[in-house]
C-alpha positions in Angstrom: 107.1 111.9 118.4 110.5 110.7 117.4 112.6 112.6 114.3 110.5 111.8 111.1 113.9 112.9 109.2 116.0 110.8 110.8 113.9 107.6 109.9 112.9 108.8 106.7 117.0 108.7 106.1 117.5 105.3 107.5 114.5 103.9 105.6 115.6 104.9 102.3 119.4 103.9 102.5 118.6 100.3 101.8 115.6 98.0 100.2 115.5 95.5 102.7 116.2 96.0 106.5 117.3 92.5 107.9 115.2 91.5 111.2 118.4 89.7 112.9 118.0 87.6 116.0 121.3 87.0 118.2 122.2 83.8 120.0 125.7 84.3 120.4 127.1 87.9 121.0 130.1 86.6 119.2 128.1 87.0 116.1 127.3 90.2 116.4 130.3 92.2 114.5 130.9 89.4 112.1 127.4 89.3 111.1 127.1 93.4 111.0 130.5 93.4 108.5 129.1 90.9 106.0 125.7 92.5 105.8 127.2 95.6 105.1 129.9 93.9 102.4 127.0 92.6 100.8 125.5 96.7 100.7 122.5 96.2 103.6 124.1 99.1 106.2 120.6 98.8 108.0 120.6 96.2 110.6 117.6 95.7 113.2 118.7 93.7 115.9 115.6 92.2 117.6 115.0 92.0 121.0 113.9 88.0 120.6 117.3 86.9 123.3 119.0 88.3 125.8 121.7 89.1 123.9 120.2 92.2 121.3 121.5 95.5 123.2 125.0 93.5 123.7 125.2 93.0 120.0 123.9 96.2 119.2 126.6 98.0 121.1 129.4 95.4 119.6 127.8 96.4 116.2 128.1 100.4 117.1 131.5 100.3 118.5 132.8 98.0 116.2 131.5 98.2 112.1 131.5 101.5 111.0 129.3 101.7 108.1 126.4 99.9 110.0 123.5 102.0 111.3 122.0 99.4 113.8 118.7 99.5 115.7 116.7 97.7 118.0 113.9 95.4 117.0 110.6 93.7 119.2 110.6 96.8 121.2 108.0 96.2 124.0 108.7 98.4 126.9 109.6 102.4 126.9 112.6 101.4 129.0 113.9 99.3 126.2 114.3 102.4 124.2 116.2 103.7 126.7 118.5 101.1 127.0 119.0 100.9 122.8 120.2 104.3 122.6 122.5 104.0 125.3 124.0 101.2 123.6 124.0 103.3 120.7 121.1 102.3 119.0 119.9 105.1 116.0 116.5 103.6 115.6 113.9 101.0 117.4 110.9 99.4 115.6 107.8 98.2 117.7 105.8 95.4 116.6 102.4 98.0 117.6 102.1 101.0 119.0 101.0 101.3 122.3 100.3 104.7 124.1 103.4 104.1 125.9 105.8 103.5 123.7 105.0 106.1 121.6 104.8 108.7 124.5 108.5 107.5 125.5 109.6 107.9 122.5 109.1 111.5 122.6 111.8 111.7 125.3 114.3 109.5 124.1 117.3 110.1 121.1 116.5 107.6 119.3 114.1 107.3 115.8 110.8 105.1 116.3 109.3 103.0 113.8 106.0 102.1 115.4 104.2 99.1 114.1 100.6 99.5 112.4 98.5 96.3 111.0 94.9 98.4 110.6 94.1 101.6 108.9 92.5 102.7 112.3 96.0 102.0 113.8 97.9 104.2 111.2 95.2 107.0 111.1 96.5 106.9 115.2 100.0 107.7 114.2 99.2 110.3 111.9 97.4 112.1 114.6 100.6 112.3 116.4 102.6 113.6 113.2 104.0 110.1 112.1 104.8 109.7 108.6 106.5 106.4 109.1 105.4 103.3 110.0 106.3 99.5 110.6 103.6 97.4 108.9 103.1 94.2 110.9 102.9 91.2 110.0 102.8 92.2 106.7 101.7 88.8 104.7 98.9 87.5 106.9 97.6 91.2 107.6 96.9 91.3 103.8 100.1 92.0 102.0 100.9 94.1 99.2 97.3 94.4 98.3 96.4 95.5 101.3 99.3 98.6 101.3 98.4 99.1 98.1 94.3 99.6 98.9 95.5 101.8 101.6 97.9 104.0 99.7 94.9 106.4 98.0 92.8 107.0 101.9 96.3 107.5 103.6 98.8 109.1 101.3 100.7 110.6 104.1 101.9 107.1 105.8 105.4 105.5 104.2 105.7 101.7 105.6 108.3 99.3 105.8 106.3 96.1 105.1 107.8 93.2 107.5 106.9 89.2 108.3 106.8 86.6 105.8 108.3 88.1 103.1 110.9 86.8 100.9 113.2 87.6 98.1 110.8 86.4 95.4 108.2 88.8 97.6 109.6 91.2 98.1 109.4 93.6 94.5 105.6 93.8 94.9 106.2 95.6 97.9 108.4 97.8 97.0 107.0 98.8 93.9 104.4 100.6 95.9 104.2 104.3 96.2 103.8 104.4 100.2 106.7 101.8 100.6 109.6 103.2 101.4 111.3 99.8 102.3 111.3 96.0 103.5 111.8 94.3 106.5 113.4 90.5 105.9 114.7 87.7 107.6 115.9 85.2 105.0 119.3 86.3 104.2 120.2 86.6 107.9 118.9 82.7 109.2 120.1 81.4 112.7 121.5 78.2 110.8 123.9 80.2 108.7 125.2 82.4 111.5 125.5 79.4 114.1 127.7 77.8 111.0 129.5 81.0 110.6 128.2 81.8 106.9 129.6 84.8 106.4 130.2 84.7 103.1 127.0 83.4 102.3 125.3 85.8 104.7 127.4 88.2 102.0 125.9 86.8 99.3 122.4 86.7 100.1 122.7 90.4 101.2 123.9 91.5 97.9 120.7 89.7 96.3 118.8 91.8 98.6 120.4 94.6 98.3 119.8 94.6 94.0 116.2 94.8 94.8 116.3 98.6 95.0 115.6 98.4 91.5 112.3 97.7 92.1 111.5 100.3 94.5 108.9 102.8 93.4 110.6 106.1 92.4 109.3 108.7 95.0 110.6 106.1 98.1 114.2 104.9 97.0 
């Protein structure tokens, strides 16, 4: 099992996590800098191109304030490979046998993704507290998290797919959500224009949505 302290940390340092993918490793640092400028110091840099542990090293060795991770992690070696490249969490879109019995072996926080109460009753029997819920809008949303919260009090998720900024506060008004995953502050357009001061912007209107985070998770 990976540190439950360690995540727990990471999760409640920021409302929203942005799910960034890379195209251009040149992006990487500027991106990192005006996320963090606009007050998200969380950044999950998928594994969706070739280019994710490049830019997650870039982001480690070069922006400070940034606490990057490693996102669409499919293969144990993969976390591996994140925390080499310095990497201080990894998220999982499931959670395989596998993965989560690497992750025992590797410096580096797991998030595992859940999208059934079956699946998350399987993470608590291995002392998770933590978990990705995936995707979060089709797999039922805030209503569904919040059906779950009374059966499953021990499990904290960070909600992520399909949701928005106008979404987003019924999420996080939720007692076992600790946090939310989003991609709409962070688009490909905007980076391949080099929208950093928009990217800025958009992180900041993110970043005022810890105001609607439930009391116990922010």
């Amino acid at each position: 099992m990976s540190n439950q302290t360690e995540i727990e940390t990471i999760l409640r340092a920021v409302p929203v996590i942005p799910v960034v993918i890379i195209d251009d490793v040149a992006h990487a640092v500027p991106l990192a800098r005006a996320l963090v400028a606009g007050g998200l110091t969380v950044i999950e840099i998928t594994l969706r191109t070739a280019f994710g542990i490049d830019a997650i090293r870039a982001i480690s060795d070069e922006v400070q304030d940034a606490i990057a991770g490693v996102g669409t992690v499919l293969e144990p070696e993969q976390l591996a490979e994140a925390a080499a490249a310095g990497a201080r969490f990894a998220v999982s879109p499931g959670a395989t046998p596998r993965i989560l019995d690497a992750a025992v072996d590797q410096n580096i926080s797991l998030l595992p993704g859940v999208a059934t109460a079956s699946e998350a009753m399987a993470l608590l029997e291995r002392g998770y507290r933590f978990a990705k819920f995936f995707p979060a809008e089709p797999a039922g949303g805030a209503q569904y998290l919040s059906a779950i919260a009374s059966p499953l009090p021990q499990l904290r998720f960070c909600p992520t797919g399909g949701i928005t900024l106008e979404s987003a506060p019924r999420y996080l008004k939720l007692s076992n959500v600790m946090c939310v995953g989003g991609s709409w502050m962070v688009s490909r357009a905007a980076m391949a224009a080099g929208d950093w001061a928009g990217i800025t912007a958009q992180a900041a209107q993110a970043a005022a949505l810890n105001q609607f985070r439930h009391a116990d998770n922010g």
